[in-house]
N, C-alpha and C positions, 0 to 999 in steps of 0.2 A: 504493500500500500504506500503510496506515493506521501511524504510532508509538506507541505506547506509553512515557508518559517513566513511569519509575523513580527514587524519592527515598528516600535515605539518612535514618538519626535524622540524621546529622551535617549534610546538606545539608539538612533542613529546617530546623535552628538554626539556619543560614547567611544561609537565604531567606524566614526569617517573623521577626524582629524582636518584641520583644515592644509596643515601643509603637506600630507598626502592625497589628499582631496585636488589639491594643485596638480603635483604629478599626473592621478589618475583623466583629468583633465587635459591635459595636455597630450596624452595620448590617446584621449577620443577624438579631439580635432585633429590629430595625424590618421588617425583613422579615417576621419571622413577626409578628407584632404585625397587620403588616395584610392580611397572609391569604393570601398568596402560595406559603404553603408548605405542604406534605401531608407529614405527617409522622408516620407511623404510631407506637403505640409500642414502645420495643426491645423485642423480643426474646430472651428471658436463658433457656438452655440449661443446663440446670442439673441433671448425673448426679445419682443418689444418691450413689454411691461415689467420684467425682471428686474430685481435690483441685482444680480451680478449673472457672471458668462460661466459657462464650462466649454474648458479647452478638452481636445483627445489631442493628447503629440503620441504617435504611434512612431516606430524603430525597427528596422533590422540589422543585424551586422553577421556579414560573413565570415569563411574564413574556417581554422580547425574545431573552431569549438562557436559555433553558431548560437543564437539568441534572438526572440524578440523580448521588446520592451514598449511600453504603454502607460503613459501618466494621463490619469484624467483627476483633473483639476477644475474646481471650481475658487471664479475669482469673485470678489466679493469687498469693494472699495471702503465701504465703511465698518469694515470687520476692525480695523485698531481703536474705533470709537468705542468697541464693546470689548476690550481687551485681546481681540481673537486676531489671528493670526489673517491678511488679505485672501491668499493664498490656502485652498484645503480641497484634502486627495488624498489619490494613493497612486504611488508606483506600482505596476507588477513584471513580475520578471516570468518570464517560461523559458521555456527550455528550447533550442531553436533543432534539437533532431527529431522530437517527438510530441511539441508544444505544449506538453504540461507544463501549468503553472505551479512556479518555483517559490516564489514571492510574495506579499503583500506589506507595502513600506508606507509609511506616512510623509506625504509628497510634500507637505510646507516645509518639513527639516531638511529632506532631501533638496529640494528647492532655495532655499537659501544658503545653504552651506556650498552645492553647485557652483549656484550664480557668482557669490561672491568668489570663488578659486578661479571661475574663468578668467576674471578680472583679474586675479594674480598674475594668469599666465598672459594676459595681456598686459599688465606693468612691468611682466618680468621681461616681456620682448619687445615693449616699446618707449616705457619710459624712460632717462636719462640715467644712469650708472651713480649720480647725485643728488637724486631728488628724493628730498628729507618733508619737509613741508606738506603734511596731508591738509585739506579740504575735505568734508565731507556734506552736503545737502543734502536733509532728511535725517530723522532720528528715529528710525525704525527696526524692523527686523535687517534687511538687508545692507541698512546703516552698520548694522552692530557686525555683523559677517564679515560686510568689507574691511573694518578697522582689521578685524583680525588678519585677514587675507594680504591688507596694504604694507604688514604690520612682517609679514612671512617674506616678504621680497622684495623689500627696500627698508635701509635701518630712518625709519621714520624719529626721529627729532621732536617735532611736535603735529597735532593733530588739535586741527577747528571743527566743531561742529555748529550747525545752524538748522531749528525745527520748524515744525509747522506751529511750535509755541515755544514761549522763553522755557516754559515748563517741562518741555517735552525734551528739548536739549540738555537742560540740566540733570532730570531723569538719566539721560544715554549719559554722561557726565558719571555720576554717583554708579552708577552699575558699573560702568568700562573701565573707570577707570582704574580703580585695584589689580590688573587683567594685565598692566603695561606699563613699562618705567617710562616712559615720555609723558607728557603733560596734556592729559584730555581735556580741550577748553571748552566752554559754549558761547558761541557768541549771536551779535543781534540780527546780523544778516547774511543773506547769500556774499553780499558784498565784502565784508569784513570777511570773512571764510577763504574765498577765496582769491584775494588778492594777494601777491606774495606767495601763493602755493604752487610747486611745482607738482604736485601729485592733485586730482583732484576727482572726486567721485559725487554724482546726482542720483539719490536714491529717492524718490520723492513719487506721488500720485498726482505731478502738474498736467495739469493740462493743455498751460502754457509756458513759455522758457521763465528758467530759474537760474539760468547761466547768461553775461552780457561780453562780448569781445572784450572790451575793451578793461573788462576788469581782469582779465585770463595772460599771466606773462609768458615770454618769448621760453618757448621749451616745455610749456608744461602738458602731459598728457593727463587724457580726461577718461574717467571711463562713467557713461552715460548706461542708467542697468534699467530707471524707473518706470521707464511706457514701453509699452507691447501694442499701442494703437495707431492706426495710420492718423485717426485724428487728434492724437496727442503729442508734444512734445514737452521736453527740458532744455533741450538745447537750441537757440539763437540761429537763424538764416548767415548771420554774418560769423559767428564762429564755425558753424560747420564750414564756409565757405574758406576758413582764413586755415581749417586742420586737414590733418592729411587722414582720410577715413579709413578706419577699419572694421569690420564687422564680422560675428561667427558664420554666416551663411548668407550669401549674394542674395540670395531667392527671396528668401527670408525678411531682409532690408526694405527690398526693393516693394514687398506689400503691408509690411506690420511697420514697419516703424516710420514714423511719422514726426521726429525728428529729422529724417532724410527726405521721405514723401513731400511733407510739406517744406521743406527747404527747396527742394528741386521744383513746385506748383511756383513757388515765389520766382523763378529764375534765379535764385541766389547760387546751388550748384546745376551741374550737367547728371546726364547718366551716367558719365564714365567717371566719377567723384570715392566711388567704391574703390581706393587703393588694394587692399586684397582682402581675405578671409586669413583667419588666426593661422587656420589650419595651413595655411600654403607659405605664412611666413618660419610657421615649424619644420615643413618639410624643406624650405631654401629654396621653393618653389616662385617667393615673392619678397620683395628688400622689405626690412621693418623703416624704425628710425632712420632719416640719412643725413639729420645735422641734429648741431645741439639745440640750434632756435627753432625748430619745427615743432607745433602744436601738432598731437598726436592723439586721436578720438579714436576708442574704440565703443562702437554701440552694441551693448548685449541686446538680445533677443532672449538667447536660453532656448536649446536644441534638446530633441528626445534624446538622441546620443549620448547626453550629456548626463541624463538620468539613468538611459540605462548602464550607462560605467559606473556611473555610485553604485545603483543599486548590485553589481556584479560583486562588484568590490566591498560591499555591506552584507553579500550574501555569504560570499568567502568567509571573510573576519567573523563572521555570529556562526557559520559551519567552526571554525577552528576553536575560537573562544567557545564554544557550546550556549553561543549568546542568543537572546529575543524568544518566541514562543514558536515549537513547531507543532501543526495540528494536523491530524490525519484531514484528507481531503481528497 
């Protein structure tokens, strides 16, 4: 009779580490990078009268030891107003020779902890070899991941944070900061956050930009993680237009995110503005950085891919550890 393990939000913090979480990362996007993966695109269930969406991102990956993978997720914008997490689901994993499911993981831990490592692997390949100075907008769940993550690949100095309330930054403040010998500040605005920072991260539910050129210095990379919607952004016409873009999936960019959408509707970029995917700068397929004064965006989306290597890698570690709940099924 076939198990089925079961994971906890708390037993996946336990068993996915953030800076092996990076690693594992980094080698899903070389995976997809060289073709190995089918990877339809999600899926976004979207009532009229609904107050939030459910996404299906479905996965395949070939190869000696084959898998599918399947996060359904529901989004839910005013879930931090009642204490709850945006983000809620589940992962599952099967088995890609015989499609038994393998799996069943709690998608918001998996999901954050993900998101922010991509971003690792995107600081770790494109921001400056000296950039100490974090930035952070937004005081959230993916706020609190990325410190960690910014925190695993570059020896960060100090770190600003700025909320959607003085309250809510100070919060991220008192919690983070025991976690980190640098100096977690809260400050009053995007402005103040990020002026002066050469690392900078937008974690936020805007709907309109939260980042202005003009406040952003010469060399600093951005990593932009908050909207997944064509008609939303965080980032500026004029900054996209002044950085050199990166993004985890061409495809992907070019209908969800809306930080680019709507930057290209404005004429502010072209379609050819996509410098490359993560994945091709890992494989030496595409140049990262090519000076030090280059402003350097990379826009998450968050790939099935990407979940289903956690979850592979969470199924291992609770197989070895004898971790999480397994149930006949």
């Amino acid at each position: 009779m076939m198990k089925l393990l079961i994971l906890t939000h708390t037993e996946i913090e336990q068993l996915l580490p953030m800076r092996a979480c990076i690693e594992v990362m980094a080698e899903a996007l070389t995976t997809l990078a060289r073709g190995d993966v089918h990877q339809p695109q999600r899926m976004i269930v979207r009532p009229p009268d609904a107050k939030g969406l459910l996404a299906l991102m479905p996965v395949h990956r070939a190869g000696s030891s084959p898998a599918y993978g399947l996060k359904a997720i529901c989004v839910f914008p005013d879930n931090p107003a009642r204490g709850l997490d945006a983000h809620q689901g589940g992962v599952l994993l099967f088995d890609g020779a015989t499609g038994e499911p393998r799996a069943l993981m709690n998608a918001s831990a998996i999901t954050a902890i993900r998101t922010a490592a991509t971003s690792g692997v995107a600081t770790h390949l494109l921001a400056r070899a000296d950039a100490h100075e974090l930035a952070i907008i937004g005081a959230g769940v993916q706020a609190r991941t990325h410190l960690a993550a910014m925190a695993c690949v570059r020896e960060i100095r100090r770190a600003r944070i700025v909320g959607r309330t003085s309250e809510h930054a100070q919060q991220f403040v008192t919690e983070m900061q025991p976690q980190f010998s640098f100096p977690v500040e809260a400050v009053a605005s995007a402005e103040a956050a990020v002026r002066g920072a050469d690392l900078i991260v937008t974690a936020t539910s805007a709907h309109k930009p939260v980042l202005r050129r003009e406040w952003i210095a010469a060399g600093a990379h951005i990593n932009a993680v908050g909207t997944y919607s064509p008609a939303a952004r965080e980032i500026d016409g004029d900054t996209m237009a002044a950085a050199s873009l990166f993004v985890d999936r061409r495809e992907a960019a070019m209908i969800e995110a809306g930080d680019y959408v709507l930057a290209l509707a404005e004429g502010a970029i072209t379609p050819e503005h996509i410098r490359a995917e993560l994945g091709e700068v890992l494989t030496g397929a595409q140049a990262g950085r090519t000076s030090a004064h280059e402003i350097t965006l990379f826009k998450s989306l968050g790939l099935a891919v990407e979940d289903l290597a956690a979850a592979e890698y969470l199924y291992n570690q609770a197989r070895a550890q004898a971790s999480g709940t397994w149930v006949e099924f």
